[in-house]
C-alpha positions as CSV (number, residue, x, y, z in Angstrom):
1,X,-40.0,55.4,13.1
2,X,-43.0,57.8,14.3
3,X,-44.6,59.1,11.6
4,X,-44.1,62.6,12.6
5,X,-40.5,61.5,12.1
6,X,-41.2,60.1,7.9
7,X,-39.6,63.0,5.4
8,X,-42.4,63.9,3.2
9,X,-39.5,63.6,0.2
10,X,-38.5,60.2,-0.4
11,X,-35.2,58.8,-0.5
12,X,-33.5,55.5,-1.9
13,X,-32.2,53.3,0.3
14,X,-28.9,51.8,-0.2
15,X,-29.3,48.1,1.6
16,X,-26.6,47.5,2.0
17,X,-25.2,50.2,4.1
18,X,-28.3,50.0,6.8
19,X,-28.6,46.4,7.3
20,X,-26.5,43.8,7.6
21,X,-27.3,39.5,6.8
22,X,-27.3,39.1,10.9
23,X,-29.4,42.2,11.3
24,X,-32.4,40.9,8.5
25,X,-32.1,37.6,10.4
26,X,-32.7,39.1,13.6
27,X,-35.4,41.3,11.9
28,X,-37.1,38.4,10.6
29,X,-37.2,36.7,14.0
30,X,-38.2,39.1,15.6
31,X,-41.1,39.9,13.7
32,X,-41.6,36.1,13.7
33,X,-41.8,36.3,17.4
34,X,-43.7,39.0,17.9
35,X,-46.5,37.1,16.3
36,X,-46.8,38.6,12.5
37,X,-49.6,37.4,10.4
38,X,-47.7,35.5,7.6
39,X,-50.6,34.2,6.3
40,X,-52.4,37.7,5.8
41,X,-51.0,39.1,2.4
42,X,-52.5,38.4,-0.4
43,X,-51.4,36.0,-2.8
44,X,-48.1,37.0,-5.1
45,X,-50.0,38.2,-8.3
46,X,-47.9,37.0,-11.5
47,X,-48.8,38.0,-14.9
48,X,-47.5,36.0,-17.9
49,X,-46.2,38.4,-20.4
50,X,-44.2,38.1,-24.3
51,X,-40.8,37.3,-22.3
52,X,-41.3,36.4,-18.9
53,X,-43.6,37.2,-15.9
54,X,-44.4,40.5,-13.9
55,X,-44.7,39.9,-10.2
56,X,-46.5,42.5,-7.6
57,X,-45.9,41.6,-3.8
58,X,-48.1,44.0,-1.5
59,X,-47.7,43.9,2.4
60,X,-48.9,46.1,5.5
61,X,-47.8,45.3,9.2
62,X,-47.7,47.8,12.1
63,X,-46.1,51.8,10.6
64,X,-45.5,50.4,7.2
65,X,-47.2,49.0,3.8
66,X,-44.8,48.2,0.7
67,X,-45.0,46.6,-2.5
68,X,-42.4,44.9,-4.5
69,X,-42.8,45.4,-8.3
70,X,-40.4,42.7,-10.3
71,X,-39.6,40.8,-13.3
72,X,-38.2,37.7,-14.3
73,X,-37.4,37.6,-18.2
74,X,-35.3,34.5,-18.7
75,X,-33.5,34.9,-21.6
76,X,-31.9,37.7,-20.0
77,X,-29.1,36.5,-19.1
78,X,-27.9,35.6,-22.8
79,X,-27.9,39.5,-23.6
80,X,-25.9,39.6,-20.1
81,X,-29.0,41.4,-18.6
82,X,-30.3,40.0,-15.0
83,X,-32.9,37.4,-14.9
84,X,-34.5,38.9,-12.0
85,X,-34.9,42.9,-12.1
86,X,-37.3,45.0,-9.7
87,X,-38.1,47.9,-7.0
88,X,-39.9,48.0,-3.8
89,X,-41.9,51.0,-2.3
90,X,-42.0,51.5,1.1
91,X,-45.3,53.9,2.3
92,X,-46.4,55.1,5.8
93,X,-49.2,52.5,6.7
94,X,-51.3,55.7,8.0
95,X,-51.0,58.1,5.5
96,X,-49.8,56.2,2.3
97,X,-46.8,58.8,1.7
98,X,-44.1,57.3,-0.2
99,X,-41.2,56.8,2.4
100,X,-38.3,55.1,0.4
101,X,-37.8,53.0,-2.4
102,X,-34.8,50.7,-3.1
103,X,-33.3,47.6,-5.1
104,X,-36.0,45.1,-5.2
105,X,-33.1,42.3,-6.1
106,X,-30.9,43.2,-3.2
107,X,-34.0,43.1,-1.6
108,X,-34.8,39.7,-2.3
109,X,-31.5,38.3,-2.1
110,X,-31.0,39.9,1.9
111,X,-34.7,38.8,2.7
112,X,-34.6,35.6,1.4
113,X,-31.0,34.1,3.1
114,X,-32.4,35.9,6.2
115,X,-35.2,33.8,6.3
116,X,-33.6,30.4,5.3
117,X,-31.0,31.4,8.8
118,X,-33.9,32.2,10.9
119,X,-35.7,29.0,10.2
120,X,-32.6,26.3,10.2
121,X,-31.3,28.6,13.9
122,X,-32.4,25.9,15.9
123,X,-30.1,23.4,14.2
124,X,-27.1,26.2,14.4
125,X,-27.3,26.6,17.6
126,X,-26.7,22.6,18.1
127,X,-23.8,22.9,16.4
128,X,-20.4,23.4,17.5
129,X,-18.1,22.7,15.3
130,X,-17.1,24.7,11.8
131,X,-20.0,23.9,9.3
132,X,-19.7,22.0,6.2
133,X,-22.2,23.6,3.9
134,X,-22.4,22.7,-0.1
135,X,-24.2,25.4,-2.1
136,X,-26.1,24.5,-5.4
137,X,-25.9,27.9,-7.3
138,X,-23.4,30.4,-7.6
139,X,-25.2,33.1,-8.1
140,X,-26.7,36.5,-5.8
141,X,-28.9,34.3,-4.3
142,X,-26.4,31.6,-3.1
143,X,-23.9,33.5,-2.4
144,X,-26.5,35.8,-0.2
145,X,-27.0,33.0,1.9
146,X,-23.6,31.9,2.9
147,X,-22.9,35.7,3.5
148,X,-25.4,35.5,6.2
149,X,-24.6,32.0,7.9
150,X,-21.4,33.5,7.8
151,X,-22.2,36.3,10.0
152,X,-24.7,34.0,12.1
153,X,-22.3,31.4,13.1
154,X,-19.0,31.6,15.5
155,X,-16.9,29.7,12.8
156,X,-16.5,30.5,9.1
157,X,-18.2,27.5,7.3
158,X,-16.3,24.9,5.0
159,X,-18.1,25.7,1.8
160,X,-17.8,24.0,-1.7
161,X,-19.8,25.5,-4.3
162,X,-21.7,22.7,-7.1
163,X,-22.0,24.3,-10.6
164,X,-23.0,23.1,-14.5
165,X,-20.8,25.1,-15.7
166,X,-17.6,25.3,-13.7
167,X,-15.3,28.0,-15.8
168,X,-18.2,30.3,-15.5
169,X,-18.4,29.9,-11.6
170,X,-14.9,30.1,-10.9
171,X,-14.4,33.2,-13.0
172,X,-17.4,34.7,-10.9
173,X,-16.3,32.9,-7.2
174,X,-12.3,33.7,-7.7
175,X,-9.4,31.2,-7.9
176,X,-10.0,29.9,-4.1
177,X,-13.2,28.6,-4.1
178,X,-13.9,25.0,-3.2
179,X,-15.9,24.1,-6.5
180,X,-16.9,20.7,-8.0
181,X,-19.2,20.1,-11.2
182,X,-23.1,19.0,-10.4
183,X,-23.6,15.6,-11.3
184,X,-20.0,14.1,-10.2
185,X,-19.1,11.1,-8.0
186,X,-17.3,14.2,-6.2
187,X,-20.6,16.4,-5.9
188,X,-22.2,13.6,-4.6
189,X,-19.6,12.8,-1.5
190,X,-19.6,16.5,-0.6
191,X,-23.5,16.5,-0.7
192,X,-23.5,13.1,1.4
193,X,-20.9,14.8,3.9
194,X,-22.5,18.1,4.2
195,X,-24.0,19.8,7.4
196,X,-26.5,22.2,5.6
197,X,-27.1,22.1,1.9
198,X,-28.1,25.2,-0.2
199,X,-30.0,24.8,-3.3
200,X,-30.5,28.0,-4.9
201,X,-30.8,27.7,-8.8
202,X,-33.3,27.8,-11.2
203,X,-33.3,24.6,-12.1
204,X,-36.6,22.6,-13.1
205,X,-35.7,18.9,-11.8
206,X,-33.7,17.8,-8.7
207,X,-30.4,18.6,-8.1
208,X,-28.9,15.4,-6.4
209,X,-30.4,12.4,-5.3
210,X,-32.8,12.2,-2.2
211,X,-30.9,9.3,-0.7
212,X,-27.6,11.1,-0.2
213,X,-27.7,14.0,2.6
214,X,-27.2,12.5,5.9
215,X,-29.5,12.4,8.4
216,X,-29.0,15.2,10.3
217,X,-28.3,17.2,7.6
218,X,-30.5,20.5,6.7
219,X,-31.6,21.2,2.9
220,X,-32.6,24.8,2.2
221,X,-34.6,25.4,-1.4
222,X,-34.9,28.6,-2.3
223,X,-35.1,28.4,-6.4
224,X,-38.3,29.1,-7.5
225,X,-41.8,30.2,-6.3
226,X,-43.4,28.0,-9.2
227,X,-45.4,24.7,-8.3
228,X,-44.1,22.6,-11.6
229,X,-40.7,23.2,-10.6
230,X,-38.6,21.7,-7.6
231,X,-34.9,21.2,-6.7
232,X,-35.2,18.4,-3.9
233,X,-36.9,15.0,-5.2
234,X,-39.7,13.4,-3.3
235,X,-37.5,10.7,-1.5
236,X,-35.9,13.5,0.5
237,X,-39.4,15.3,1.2
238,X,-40.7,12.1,2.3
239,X,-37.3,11.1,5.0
240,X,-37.3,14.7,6.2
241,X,-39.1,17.3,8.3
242,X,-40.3,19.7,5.9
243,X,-40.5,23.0,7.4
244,X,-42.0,26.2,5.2
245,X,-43.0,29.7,5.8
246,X,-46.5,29.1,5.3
247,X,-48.6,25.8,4.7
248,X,-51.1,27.7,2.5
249,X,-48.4,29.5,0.6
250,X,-46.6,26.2,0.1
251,X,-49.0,24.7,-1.3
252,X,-50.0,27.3,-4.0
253,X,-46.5,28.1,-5.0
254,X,-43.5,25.5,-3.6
255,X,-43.2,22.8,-6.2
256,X,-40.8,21.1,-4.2
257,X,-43.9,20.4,-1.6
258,X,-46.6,20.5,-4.5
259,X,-45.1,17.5,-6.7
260,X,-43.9,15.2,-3.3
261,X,-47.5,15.5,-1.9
262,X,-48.6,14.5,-5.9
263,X,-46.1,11.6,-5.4
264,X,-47.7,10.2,-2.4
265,X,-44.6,11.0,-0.6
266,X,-45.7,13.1,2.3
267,X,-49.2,15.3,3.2
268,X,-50.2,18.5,3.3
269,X,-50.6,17.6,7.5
270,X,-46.9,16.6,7.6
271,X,-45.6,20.7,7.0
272,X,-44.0,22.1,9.5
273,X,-44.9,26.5,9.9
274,X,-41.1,28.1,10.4
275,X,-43.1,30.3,13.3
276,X,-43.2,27.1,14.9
277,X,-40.0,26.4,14.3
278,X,-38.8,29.7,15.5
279,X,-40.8,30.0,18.2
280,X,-39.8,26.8,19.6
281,X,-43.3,25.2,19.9
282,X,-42.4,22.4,17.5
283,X,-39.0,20.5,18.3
284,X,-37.7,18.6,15.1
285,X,-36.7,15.4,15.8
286,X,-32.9,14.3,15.7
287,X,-31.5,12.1,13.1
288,X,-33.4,13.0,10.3
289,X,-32.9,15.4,7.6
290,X,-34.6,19.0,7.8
291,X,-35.8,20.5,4.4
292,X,-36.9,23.6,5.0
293,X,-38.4,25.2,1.2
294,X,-39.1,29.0,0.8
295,X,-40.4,30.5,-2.0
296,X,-40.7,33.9,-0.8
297,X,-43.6,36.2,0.5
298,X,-43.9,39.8,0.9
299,X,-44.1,40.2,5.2
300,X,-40.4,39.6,4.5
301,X,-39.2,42.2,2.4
302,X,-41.7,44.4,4.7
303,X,-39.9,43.6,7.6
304,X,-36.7,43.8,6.2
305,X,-37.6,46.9,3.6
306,X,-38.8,48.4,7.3
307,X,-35.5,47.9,9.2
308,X,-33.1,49.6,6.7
309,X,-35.5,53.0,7.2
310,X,-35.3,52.4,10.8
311,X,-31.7,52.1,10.6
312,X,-31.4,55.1,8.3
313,X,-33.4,57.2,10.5
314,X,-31.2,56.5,13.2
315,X,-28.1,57.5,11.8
């Protein structure tokens, strides 16, 4: 969008009629590939308060600057209030008028399953037949990211869903879902026999043992942005390539990275950039696991934020 072409008034953005999963992954490469400074914003600020945190995630690339204002409250979810609420403004990089706002969750969830798709594409594209993917976490953000390897991929993926609480996940996944409970013989096998594993909860230890995804499998973690906190255990760190969106950001914020490197596991030298990754100047290895651990910047709900305005101004 020109900027002779930004509406002084603002509007709010609906997400999800302007972009779709496969159009935020393509976004997200394409920015990738057109060389974007991930490394440039400044750190995610977070600020401890009475019941939770407050989180503000400023960004500026090419037309556009936005900021993401959100909270996490964790008790929220036993008043049935979300854990996660928040907004993001979208300005004119030249001017600083306010172009849009819209649903900082919705946001996040698009953003974040776009990312996790654009940086496991090179093992996608290796793979012919129908995907068997296991997804810890039932939730927006799980279910955001088999929404968008859905739309990525030729062949609907085989998906079984791992849950503590299974009554509660099949009331919110409906009667057909493939669902076993975490910590089962059967939880394991699927985890052992999976193609890509998603782990998208807020859990504090690791979700399944290190030993059991196969190895070419691929582990997405996308739980937490908070270094005492991890969902893979160091065994799988250290048989993997470990591929993340930023080396500096993953070692201030990915706990999954943070506690394995405290282990003795793996090194701060043995991350793998996802620009790399994308760009195809680093080839992964076959037969052995990929782990590739996000924790979330603000150049992606930029990019994204930026894409659903471009979209809306085309229409």
């Amino acid at each position: 969008m020109h900027k002779e072409d930004i509406p002084l008034k603002r509007s709010i953005l609906h997400l999800e009629s302007l972009v779709t999963p496969r159009q935020a992954v393509e976004a997200i490469e394409a920015a990738v590939l057109s060389g974007i400074r991930v490394s440039h914003d400044p750190p995610r600020q977070v600020v401890q308060v009475a019941h939770g945190q407050l989180l503000l995630m400023p960004s500026e690339d090419g037309s556009y600057a936005g900021v993401k204002v959100a909270t996490v409250a964790p008790a929220n979810p036993q008043s049935g209030l979300p854990r996660i609420q928040g907004q993001y403004l979208l300005f004119d990089a030249q001017t600083l008028t306010l172009v849009a706002t819209m649903d900082g969750v919705a946001l996040t969830n698009l953003r974040t399953s776009a990312v996790s798709i654009a940086a496991i594409k090179p093992f996608l594209r290796s793979k012919t037949q129908q995907l068997r993917v296991v997804c810890f976490g039932y939730g927006p953000q799980g279910r955001a990211h088999i929404d968008a390897l859905t739309e990525t991929v030729d062949t609907t993926p085989e998906t079984t869903w791992v849950a503590r609480d299974s009554s509660r996940a099949r009331a919110s996944l409906g009667p057909d879902a493939s669902l076993v409970t975490a910590g089962s013989m059967h939880a394991n096998q699927v985890v052992a026999e999976a193609d890509i594993v998603f782990c998208a909860t807020s859990a504090h230890q690791p979700l399944f043992d290190g030993d059991l995804p196969s190895d070419d499998a691929v582990v997405v973690a996308v739980g937490s942005h908070e270094p005492h906190v991890r969902e893979i255990d160091a065994r799988l760190m250290r048989r993997a390539h470990v591929v993340v969106e930023d080396t500096a950001t993953a070692l201030r914020e990915a706990g999954d990275v943070i506690m394995a490197i405290d282990d003795g596991e793996i090194s701060a030298s043995d991350l793998i950039e996802m620009s790399d990754v994308i760009t195809g100047r680093v080839q992964l290895e076959p037969n052995r696991p990929t782990v590739f651990k996000s924790s979330g910047m603000a150049w992606q709900d930029l990019v994204v934020a930026a894409a659903a305005v471009d979209s809306g101004s085309r229409d």
